[in-house]
N, C-alpha and C positions, 0 to 999 in steps of 0.2 A: 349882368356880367358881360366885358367885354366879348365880342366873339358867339354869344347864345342863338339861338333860332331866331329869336324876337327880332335881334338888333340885326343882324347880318341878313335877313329880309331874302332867304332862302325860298327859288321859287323851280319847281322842276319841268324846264320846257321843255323836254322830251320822255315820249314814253316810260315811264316806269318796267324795264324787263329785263332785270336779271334772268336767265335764262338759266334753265334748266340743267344742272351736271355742272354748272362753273362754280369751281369753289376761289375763283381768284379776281379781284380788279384792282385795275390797272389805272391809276388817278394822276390827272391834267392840271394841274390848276394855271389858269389863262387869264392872261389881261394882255391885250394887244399880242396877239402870236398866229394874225391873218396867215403869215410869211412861213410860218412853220407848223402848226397844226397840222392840216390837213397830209402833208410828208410824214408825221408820226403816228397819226391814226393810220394812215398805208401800212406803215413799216409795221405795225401791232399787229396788223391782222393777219401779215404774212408771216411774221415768226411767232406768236402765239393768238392764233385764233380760237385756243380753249378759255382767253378771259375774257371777262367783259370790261369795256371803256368807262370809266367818269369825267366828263372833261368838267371842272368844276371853272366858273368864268364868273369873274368881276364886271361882266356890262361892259365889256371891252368898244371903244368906239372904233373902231377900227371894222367889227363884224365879226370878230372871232366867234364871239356865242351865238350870233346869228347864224355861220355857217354850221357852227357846229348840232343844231339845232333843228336846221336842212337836211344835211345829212342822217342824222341820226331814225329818221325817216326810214331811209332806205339802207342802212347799216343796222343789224339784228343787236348785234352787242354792242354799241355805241347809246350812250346813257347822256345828258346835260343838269347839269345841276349850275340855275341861274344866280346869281346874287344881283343883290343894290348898287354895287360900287366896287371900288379900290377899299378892298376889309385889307388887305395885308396876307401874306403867305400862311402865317401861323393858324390865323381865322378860316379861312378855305381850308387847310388840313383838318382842323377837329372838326367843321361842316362834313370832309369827306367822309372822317373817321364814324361819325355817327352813321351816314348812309351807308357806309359796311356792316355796321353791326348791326343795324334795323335788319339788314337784309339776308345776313348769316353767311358771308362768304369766310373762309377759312384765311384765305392771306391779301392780305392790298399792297400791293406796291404801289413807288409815287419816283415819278421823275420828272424829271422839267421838261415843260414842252417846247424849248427852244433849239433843240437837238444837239444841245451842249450833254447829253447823256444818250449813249445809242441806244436805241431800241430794242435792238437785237441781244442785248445780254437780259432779257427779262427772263426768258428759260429758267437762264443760270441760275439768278437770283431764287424762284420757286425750286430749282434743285436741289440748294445745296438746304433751304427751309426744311423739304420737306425730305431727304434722304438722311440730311444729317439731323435731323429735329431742334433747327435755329427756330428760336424767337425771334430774333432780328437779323437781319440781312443787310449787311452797310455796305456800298460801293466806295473803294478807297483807291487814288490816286496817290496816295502814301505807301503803300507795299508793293511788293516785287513782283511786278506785271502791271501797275498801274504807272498816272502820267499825264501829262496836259499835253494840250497844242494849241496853240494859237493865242495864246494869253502872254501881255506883257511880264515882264519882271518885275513889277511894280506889283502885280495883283497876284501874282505867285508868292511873291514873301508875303502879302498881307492875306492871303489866305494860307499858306504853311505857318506862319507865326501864329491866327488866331486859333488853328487847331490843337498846339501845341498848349496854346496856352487854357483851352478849353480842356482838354484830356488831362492837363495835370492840375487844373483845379479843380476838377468836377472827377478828380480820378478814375476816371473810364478804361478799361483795358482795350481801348481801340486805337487808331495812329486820323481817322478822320471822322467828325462830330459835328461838322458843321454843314455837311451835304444831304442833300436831300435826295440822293438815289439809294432807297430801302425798299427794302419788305419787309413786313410785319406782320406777324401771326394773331388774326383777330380775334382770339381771345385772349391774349395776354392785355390786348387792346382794353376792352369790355374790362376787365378788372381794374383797369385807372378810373378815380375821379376826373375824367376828360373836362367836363365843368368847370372844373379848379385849376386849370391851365390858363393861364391868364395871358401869357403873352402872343399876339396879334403878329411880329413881326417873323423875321428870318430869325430868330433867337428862341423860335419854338422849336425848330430843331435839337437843340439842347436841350431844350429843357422836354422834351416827349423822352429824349434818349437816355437822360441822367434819371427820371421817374419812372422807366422801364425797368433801366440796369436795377435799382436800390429795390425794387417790388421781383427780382429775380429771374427777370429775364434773361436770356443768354444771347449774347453778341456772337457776329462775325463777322467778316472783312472779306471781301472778294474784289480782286482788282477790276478795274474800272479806268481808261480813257478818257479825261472831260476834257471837251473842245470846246474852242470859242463857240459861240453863237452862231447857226446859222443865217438866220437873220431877224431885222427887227433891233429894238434898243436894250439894254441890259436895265432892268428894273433894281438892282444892286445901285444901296447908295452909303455914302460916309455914316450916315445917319443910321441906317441897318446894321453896320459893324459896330459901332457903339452901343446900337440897343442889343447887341446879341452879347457885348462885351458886361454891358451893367445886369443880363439875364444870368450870365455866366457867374462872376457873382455874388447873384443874390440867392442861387441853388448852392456854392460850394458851402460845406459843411463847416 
């Protein structure tokens, strides 16, 4: 199966240590983010130094998993989980998804390591998991307090229109579905067929979110700020948006 242990050639070049008393990590998934990595593992450790790191990395040639790899040496909660290649974003998450569960952490969150998501709202996110008893935790630029910066109008309608049109065909009671700044409560996790998730691309977003909601899990929304890219290239392409459009779907009911 696409995306399995076998094929995606999962290899852990850094210490195995979830540390003790952390019931939360905090997951990277990298390909070329020399430029921004190392400012978001900082930024982690200073506003929540109770998680521990996943930088999960595609073989970046650029060095990203090599630094990351370096570091993690001398960083206690800094973890690397190495791959083969360019698996695709969807493939790296059920990889990470499983290294949560193997290791019994209570929540993962996952944001991009291009500081298009700040760092600094991770608190939030485990707050509002764990005070109000969310399954999921969506960061949404669609409700009142959230918002972009730095993005053309061009990639604002076409990420405002695929949303729209994901939520209402995969009828989700959320306003954004197609972002990848959550938290996830890992046992709701561990009750998915994770294996049967087939899609590799940015279109596993939806479809992790749409097999959540329908197995009972409960949604929420907390605003969120995405900004362009600090630096580095945007791995977003025409090609992503259509595979997340044909995933979209092939889940609607």
């Amino acid at each position: 199966m696409a995306g399995s242990r076998d094929q995606s050639e999962c290899t852990e070049r850094a210490a195995d240590k979830p540390m003790p008393g952390s019931r939360a990590l905090v997951v990277l998934c990298t390909y070329n983010e020399m430029t921004n990595l190392p400012r978001v593992v900082a930024a982690l450790q200073r506003v929540a130094p109770e998680c521990d790191v996943l930088v999960v990395d595609d073989n970046s040639p650029d060095g990203t998993g090599t630094w990351a790899t370096e570091e993690a040496v001398d960083v206690q909660r800094l973890n690397v989980l190495g791959r083969s290649g360019k698996l695709g974003l969807g493939s790296a998450l059920r990889d990470a998804m499983r290294w949560c569960m193997e290791r019994d952490y209570e929540f993962m969150v996952n944001l991009d390591a291009d500081l298009s998501h700040d760092p600094e709202k991770v608190p939030d996110f485990l707050a509002v998991a764990r005070i109000e008893n969310i399954d999921v935790v969506i960061g949404s630029r669609y409700i009142a307090g959230g918002g972009t910066e730095g993005l053309s109008l061009i990639r604002k309608f076409i990420s405002r229109s695929l949303n729209r049109y994901a939520t209402r065909v995969l009828q989700l009671p959320v306003h954004a579905c197609c972002g990848s700044y959550r938290c996830y409560r890992v046992s709701k996790l561990r009750a998915l067929p994770i294996d049967q998730l087939t899609c590799d691309g940015y279109g596993f977003l939806e479809e992790i979110l749409v097999t959540l909601y329908r197995a009972g899990a409960t949604l929420r929304e907390i605003p969120i700020v995405y900004h362009d890219r600090y630096g580095g290239k945007s791995k977003l392409s025409w090609s992503d948006a259509i595979g997340a459009i044909q995933v979209i779907r092939r889940l609607r009911r």
